[in-house]
C-alpha positions as CSV (number, residue, x, y, z in Angstrom):
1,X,10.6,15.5,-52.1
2,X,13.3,14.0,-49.6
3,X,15.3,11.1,-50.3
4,X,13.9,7.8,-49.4
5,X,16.2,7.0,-46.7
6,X,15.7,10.2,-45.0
7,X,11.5,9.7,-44.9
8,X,12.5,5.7,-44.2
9,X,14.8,7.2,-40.9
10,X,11.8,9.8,-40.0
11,X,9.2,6.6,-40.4
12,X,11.3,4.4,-38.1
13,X,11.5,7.0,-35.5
14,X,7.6,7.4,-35.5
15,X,7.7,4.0,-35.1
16,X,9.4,3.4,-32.5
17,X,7.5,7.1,-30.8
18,X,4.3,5.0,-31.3
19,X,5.7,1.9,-30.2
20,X,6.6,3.5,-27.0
21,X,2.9,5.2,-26.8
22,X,1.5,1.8,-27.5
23,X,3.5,0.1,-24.9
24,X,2.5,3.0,-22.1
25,X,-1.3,2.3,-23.5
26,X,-1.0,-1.5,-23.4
27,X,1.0,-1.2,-19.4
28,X,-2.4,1.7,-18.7
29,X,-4.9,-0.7,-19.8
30,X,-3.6,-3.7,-17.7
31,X,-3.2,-1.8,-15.0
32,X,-6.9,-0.8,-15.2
33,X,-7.7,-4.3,-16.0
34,X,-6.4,-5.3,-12.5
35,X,-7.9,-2.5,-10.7
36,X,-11.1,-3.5,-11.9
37,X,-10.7,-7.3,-10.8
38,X,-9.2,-6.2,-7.9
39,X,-12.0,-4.1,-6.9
40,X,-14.5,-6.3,-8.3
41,X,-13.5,-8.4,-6.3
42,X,-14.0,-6.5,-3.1
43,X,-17.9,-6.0,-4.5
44,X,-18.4,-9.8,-4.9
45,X,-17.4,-10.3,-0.9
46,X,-19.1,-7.3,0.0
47,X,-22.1,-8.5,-1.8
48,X,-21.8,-11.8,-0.2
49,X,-21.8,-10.0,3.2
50,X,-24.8,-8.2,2.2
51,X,-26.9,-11.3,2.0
52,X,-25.6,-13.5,4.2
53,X,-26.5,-10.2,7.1
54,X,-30.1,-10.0,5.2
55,X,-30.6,-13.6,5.3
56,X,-29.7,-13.4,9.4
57,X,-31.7,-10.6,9.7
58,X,-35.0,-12.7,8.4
59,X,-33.8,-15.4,10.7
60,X,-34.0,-12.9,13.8
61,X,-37.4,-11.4,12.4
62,X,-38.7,-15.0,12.4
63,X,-37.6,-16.1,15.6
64,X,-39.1,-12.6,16.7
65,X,-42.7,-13.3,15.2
66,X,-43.0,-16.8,16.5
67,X,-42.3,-16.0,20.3
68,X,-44.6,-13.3,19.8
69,X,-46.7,-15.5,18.7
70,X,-46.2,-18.2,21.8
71,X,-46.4,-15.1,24.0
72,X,-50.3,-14.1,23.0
73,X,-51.1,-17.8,23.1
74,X,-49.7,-17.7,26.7
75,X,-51.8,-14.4,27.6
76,X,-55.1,-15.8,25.8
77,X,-54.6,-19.2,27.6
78,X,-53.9,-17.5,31.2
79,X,-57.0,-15.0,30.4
C-alpha cells in the first residue's frame, strides 16, 4: 500500500484532470445550449413567416372566389 501522501498527490491530480474534463463539458454544453436558442430562434421567425404567407395566401384565394363569383353574376345577368 502507498503512503497516504502519495495516493493524496495522485487524488489531487485526478482532480484537477476531472476538473478540467468538467470545465470542457460544462463550456460544450453552453455552447450547445446557445446553438440551440440561436437556432431556435431562427425556427420561431421562420414559423412566423410560414403563417403570416398562409394567411395571405387565403386572403388572395378569397379575393379570387368572390370576383369569380361577381363575374358569373355578371354573365347570368347579361345572358
Amino acid at each position: 500500500m502507498k503512503p497516504a501522501h502519495i495516493r493524496i498527490l495522485e487524488l489531487q491530480k485526478e482532480v484537477a484532470n476531472l476538473a478540467e474534463l468538467r470545465d470542457e463539458a460544462r463550456s460544450e454544453m453552453n455552447s450547445n445550449i446557445d446553438e440551440a436558442l440561436y437556432y431556435r430562434k431562427k425556427a420561431d421567425e421562420a414559423e412566423k413567416r410560414m403563417h403570416a404567407h398562409h394567411d395571405e395566401i387565403e386572403h388572395r384565394l378569397a379575393e379570387i372566389a368572390e370576383l369569380e363569383e361577381q363575374e358569373v353574376l355578371v354573365q347570368a345577368a347579361s345572358a
